[in-house]
C-alpha atoms as one frame of an Amber mdcrd trajectory, in Angstrom:
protein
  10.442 -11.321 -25.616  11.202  -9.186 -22.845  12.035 -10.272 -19.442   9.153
  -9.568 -16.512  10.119  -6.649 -14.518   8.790  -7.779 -11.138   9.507  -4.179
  -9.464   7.216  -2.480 -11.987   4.745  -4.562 -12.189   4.272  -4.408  -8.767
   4.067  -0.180  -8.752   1.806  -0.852 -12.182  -0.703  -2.912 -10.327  -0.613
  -0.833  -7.229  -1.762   2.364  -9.259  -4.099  -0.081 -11.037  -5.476  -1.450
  -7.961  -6.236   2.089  -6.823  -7.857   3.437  -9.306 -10.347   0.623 -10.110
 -11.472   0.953  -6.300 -11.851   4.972  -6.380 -13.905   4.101  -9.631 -15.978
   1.722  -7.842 -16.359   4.080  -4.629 -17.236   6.861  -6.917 -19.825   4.502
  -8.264 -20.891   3.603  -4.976 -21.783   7.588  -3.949 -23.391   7.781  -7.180
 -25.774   5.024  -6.768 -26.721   4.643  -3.428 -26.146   7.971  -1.634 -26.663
   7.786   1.777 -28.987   9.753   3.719 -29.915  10.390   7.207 -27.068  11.016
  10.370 -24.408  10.106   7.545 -25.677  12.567   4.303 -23.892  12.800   1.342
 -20.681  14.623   1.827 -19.538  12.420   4.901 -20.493   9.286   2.483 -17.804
  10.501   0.000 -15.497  10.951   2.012 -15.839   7.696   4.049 -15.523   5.822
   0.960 -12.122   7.649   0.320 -11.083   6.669   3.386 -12.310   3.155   3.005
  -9.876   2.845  -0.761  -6.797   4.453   1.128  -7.281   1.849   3.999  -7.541
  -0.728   2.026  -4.899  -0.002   0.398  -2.841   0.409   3.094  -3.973  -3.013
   4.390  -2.624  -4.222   0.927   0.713  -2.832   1.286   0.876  -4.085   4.456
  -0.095  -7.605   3.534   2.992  -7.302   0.299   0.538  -7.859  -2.183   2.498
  -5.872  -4.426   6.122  -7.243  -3.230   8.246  -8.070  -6.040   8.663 -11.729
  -5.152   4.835 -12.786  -4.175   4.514 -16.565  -4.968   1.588 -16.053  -7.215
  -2.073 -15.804  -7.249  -3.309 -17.693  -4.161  -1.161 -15.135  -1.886  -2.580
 -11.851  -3.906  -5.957 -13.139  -3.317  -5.572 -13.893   0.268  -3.997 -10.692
   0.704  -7.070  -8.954  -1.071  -9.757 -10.533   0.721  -8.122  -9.980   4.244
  -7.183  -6.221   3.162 -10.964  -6.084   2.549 -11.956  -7.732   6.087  -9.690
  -5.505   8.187 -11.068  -2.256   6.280 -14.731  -3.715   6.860 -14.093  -4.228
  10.694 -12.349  -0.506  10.644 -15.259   0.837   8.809 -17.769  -0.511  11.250
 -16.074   1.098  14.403 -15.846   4.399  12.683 -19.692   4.056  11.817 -20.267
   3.173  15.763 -17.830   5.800  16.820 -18.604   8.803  14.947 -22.386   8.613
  13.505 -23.632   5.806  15.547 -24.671   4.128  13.004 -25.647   0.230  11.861
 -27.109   1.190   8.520 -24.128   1.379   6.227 -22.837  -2.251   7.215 -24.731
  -3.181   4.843 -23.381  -0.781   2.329 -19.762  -1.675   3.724 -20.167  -5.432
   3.310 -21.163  -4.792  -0.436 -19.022  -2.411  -1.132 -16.103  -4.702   0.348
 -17.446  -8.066  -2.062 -17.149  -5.829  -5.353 -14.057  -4.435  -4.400 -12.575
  -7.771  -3.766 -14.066  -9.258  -6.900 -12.822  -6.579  -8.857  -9.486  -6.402
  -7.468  -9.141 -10.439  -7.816 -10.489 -10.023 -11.458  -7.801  -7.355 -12.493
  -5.242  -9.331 -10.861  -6.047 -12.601 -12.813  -6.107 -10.481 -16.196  -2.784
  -8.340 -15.683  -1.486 -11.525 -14.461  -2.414 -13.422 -18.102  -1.378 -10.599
 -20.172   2.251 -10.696 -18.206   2.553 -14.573 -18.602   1.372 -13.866 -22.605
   3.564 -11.058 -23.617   6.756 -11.428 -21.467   8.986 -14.133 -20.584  10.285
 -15.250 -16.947  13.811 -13.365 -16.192  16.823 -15.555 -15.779  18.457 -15.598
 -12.373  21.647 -16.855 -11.653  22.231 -18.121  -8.175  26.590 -18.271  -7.450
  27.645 -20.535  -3.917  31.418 -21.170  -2.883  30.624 -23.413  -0.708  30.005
 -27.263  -2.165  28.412 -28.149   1.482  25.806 -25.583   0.608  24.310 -27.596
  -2.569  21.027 -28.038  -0.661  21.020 -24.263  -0.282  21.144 -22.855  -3.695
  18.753 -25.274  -4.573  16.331 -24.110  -1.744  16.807 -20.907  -3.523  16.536
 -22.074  -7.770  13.401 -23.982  -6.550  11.757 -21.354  -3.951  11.724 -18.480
  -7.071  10.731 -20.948 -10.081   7.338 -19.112 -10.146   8.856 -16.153 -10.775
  12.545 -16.961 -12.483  13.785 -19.218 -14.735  16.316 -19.717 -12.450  19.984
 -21.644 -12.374  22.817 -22.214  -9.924  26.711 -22.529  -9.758  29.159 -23.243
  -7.528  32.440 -21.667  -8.614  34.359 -23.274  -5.326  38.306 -24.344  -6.496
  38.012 -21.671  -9.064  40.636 -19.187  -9.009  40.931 -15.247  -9.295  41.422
 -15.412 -13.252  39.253 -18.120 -13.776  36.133 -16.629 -11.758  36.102 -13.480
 -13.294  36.091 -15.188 -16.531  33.553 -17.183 -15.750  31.445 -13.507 -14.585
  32.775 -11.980 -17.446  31.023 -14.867 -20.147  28.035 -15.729 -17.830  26.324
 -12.912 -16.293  25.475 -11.332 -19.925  23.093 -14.549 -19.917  20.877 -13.737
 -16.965  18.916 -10.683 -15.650  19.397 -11.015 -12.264  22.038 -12.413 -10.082
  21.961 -13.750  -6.731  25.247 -14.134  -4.555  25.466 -15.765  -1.397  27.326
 -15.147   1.606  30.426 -16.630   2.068  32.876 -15.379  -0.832  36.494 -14.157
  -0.159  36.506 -10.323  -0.912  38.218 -10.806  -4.431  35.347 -12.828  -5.645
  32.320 -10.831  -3.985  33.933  -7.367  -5.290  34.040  -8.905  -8.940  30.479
 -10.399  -8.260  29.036  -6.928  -7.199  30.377  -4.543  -9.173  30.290  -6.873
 -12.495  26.422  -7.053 -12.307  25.668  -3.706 -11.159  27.902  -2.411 -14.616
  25.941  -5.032 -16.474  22.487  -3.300 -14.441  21.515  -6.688 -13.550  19.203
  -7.128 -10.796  21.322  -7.750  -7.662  20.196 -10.123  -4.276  22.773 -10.547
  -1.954  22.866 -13.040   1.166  24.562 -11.142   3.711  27.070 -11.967   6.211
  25.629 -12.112  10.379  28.189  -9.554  11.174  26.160  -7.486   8.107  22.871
  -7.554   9.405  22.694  -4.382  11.359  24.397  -2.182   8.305  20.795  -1.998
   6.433  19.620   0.183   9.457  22.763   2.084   9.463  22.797   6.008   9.207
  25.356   8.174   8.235  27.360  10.168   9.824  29.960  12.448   9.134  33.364
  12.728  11.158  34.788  15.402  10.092  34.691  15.128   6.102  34.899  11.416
   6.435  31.340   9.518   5.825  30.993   6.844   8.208  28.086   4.681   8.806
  26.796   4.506  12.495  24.931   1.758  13.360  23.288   2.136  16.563  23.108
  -0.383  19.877  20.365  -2.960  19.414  19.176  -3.143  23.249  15.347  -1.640
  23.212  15.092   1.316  25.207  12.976   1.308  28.619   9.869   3.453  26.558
   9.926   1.002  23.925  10.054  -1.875  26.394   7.524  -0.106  28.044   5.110
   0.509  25.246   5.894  -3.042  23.947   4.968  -4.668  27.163   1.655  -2.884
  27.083   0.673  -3.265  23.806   1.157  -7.335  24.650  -1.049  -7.256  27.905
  -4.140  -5.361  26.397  -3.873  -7.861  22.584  -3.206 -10.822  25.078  -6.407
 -10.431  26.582  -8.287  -9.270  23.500  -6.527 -12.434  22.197  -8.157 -14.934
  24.678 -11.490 -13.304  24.754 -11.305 -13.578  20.972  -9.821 -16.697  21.151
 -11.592 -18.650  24.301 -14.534 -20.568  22.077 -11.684 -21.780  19.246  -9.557
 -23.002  22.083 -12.477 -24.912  23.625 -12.923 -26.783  20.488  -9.826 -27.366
  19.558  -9.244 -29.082  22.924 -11.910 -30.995  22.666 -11.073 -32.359  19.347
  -7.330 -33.299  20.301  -8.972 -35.433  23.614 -11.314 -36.856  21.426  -8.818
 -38.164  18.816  -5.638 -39.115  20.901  -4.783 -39.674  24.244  -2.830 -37.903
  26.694  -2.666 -34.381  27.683  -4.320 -31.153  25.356  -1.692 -28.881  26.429
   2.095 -29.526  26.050   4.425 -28.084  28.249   8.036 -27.552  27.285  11.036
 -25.437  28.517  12.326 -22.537  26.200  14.467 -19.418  26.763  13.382 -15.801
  26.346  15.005 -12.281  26.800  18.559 -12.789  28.775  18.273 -16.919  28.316
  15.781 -17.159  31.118  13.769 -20.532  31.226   9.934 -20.461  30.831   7.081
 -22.848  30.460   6.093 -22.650  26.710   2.060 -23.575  26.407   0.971 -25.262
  22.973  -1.856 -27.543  22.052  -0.415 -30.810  21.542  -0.267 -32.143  18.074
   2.219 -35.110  18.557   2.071 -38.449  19.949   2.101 -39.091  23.449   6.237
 -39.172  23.966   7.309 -38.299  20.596  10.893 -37.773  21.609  11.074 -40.846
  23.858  12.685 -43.089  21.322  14.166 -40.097  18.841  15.032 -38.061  21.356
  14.880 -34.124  20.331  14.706 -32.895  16.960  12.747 -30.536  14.560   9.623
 -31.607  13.058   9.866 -32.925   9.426   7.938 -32.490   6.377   5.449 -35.361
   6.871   6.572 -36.425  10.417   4.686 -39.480  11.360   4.503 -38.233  14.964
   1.739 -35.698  14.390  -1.188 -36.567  14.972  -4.295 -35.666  12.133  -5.650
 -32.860  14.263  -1.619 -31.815  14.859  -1.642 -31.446  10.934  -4.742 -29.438
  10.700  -3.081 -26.933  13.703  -0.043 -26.727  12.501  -1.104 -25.483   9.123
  -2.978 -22.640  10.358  -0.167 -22.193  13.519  -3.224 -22.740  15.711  -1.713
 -25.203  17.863   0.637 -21.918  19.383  -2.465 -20.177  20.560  -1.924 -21.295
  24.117   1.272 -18.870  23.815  -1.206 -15.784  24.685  -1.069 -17.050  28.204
   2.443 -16.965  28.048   2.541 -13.521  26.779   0.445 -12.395  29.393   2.509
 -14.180  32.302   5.531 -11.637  30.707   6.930 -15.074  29.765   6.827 -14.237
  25.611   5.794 -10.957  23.565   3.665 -10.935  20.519   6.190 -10.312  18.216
  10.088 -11.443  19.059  12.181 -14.291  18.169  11.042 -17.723  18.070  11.138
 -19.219  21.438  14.066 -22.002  21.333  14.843 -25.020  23.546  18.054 -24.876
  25.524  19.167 -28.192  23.904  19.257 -26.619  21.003  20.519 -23.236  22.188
  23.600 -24.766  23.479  24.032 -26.123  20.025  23.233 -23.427  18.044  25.454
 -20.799  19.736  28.809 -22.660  19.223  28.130 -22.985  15.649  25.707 -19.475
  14.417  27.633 -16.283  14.732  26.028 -13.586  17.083  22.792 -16.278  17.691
  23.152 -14.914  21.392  22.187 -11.843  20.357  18.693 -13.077  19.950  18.123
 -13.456  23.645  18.125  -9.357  23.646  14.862  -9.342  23.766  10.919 -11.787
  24.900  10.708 -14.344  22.572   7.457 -13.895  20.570   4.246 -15.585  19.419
   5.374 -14.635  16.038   8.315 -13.337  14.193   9.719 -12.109  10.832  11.120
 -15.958  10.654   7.180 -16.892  11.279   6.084 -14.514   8.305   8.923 -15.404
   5.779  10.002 -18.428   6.686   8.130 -22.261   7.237   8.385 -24.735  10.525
  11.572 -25.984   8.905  13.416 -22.498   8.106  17.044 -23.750   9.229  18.393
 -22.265  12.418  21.105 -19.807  10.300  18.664 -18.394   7.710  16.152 -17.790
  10.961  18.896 -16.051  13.006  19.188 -13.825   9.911  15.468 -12.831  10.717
  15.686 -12.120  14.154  18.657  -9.849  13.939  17.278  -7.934  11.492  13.868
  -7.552  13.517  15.700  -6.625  16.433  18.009  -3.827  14.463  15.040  -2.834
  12.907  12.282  -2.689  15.597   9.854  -0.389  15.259   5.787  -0.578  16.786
   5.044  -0.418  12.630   7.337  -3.412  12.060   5.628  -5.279  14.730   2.041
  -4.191  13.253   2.977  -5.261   9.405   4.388  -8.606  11.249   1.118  -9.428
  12.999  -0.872  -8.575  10.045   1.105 -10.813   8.004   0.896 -13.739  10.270
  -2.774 -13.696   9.553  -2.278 -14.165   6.018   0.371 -16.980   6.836  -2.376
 -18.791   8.410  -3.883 -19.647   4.665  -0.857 -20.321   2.683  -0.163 -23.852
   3.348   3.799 -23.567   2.585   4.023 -21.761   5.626   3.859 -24.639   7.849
   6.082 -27.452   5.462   8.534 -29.314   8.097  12.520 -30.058   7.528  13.033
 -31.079   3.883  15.909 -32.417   1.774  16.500 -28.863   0.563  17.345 -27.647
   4.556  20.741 -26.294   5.392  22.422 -28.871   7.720  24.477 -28.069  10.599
  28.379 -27.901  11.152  27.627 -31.326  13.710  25.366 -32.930  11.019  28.054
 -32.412   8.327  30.628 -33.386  10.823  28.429 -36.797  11.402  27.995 -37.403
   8.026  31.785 -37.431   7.026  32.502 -40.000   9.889  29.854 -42.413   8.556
  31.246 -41.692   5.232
């Protein structure tokens, strides 16, 4: 059988996707045309409009991203895609026609579409699973310390791969490219982590790509910044030029004031689920509804970070600080439910309207950790470039317990990268976060541990 090509499946089902819904708005006109301020024409072409945003939503949303975890994520992704286009559909019927009457039609039109979608899904899905096999990655480490690593990886990609990993460390020159030479033919895709003297990652590289394997590569910190690279040309010579990462004052500008007017939408829209909320964490535990705790933002300044509380009373008193942990017997039952839609960091609009945080930035550390963190993580100050956020690429891609290296990866890239879009598809995909329970899994045995913790480790041993 032939190995699943995740990057055309993804384009296949797209196209799919698309044409099922222009068959169903098509169906729609047809059916019930609309008469009155709307009329016929205008109904056509808001139901085009309504399949390319909705679309676009899905896009967004990576429904069709070559590594989705499987069916519960392409359905979450649908039916938000659907709710998004619904709400934009009923501000264009406000705006433009003044209209209430086709809400109805939008609602409907919006539960086909998503049952249809789902439906496809589900069969193009089966016939995938019947008639082609999962590909074979590899996964290739030097370091032994890293074990917990490539395992995070073989295990994280078992819905999609039929996945393995090595560690070629005390292997030399002659021996590694043997061992690429008799064991990438065995796999379709290869995955190399950072770390590798330039011998072995030039062997890695080149080795799959003249095999055409599929290729993922962990990059170095220094590396970040060269996927938003552009080229230039001195001279004849081709040189890529990777621009400063400070934000300029109009996109500081514009960032600040896109924060201040969702910050207050944000608390309107969030004032009656904050009321209850409260009220359930003073009704099951005692002490305070609001916890208090000192972070750093842009330029390391100290803040007041608001959450609800979802701990014990004194949770660090006896363990002093430390990240939360997958089944951490310090949160409380109403902490659990919180933390598994990230409701407890609502709070955090206030701080984003104080100028304390920004909706979208790097997560918001403690300087107990900072100090930590920046002796052992290179470039980690380069975080502190710009607000810390509400939520982040780390947020979106990562858990509660992402370690502190792979989320530094994240923020550099976000802040190489920025762009008002970025921040859009990031807030859009922190909605769908809120339903996928992985999201919010604490430290595991599978976490990356620190230079100290290693350090620790070898003295007890």
């Amino acid at each position: 059988m032939k190995p699943r090509n995740m990057r055309s499946e993804g384009k296949y089902n797209f196209l799919l996707n698309c044409a099922v819904l222009l068959s169903i708005a098509a169906l729609f006109w047809l059916v019930m045309p609309e008469r009155g301020p709307i009329g016929s024409r205008s109904m056509l072409f808001l139901n085009a409009v309504y399949v390319c945003g909705l679309m676009g939503f899905m896009w967004a949303l990576e429904k069709y991203s070559a590594l989705i975890s499987g069916m519960r994520e392409k359905a979450v992704s649908t039916i938000l895609s659907a709710i998004y286009m619904f709400v934009v559909m009923c501000a264009i019927n406000f705006i433009l026609f003044n209209e209430s009457a086709r809400l109805i039609y939008d609602a409907a039109f919006a539960l086909v579409d998503i049952l249809f979608v789902c439906g496809i899904d589900a069969l193009t899905e089966r016939f995938y699973n019947t008639h082609y096999r999962q590909p074979r990655l590899l996964i290739i480490d030097t370091d032994p310390n890293n074990i917990n690593r490539t395992k995070r990886i073989k295990y994280g990609v078992l819905k999609k791969y039929d996945s393995w990993y090595e560690n070629i460390d005390g292997k030399t020159s002659e021996e590694f490219v043997e061992f690429v030479n008799e064991q990438f033919p065995l796999f379709d895709a290869v995955c190399v982590l950072n770390g590798f003297h330039r011998f072995e990652y030039r062997a890695a590289v080149n080795t799959a790509v003249k095999m055409n394997k599929d290729l993922f590569i962990v990059p170095e910190m220094v590396d970040v910044g060269k996927t938003n690279a552009k080229i230039v040309c001195f001279d004849d010579i081709l040189t890529l030029y990777m621009p400063k990462t400070e934000f300029s004052a109009a996109e500081l500008f514009f960032k600040r004031t896109v924060d201040i007017v969702l910050s207050l939408a944000g608390l309107i829209a969030a004032a009656i689920p904050m009321a209850i909320i409260a009220a359930a964490i003073k009704l099951t535990s005692p002490g305070p509804v609001i916890y208090k705790q000192t972070r750093y933002t842009r330029g390391k300044r100290e803040f007041e970070i608001y959450k609800f509380r979802t701990m014990i009373p004194d949770a660090e008193k006896l363990s002093g600080p430390k990240f939360a942990e997958k089944d951490d017997p310090r949160i409380t039952k109403v902490g659990k439910v919180l933390r598994s839609m990230r409701l407890d960091e609502l709070p955090q609009i206030i701080n984003i309207l104080k100028g304390d945080m920004s909706v979208v930035g790097p997560r918001p550390e403690r300087p107990v950790f900072v100090k930590q963190f920046e002796k052992e993580i290179e470039r980690y100050n380069d975080r502190f470039k710009v607000k810390a956020g509400l939520t982040s690429l780390s947020h979106v891609y990562g858990r509660y317990s992402t370690y502190i290296h792979d989320r530094t990866y994240y923020d550099l890239f976000y802040i190489t990268h920025y762009s008002p879009l970025l921040d859009l598809k990031i807030i859009l995909l922190t909605t769908k976060t809120m339903f996928l329970k992985s999201a919010a899994e604490g430290e595991d045995g599978f976490k990356e541990k620190t230079v100290a913790e290693h350090k620790e480790e070898a003295l007890i041993k």
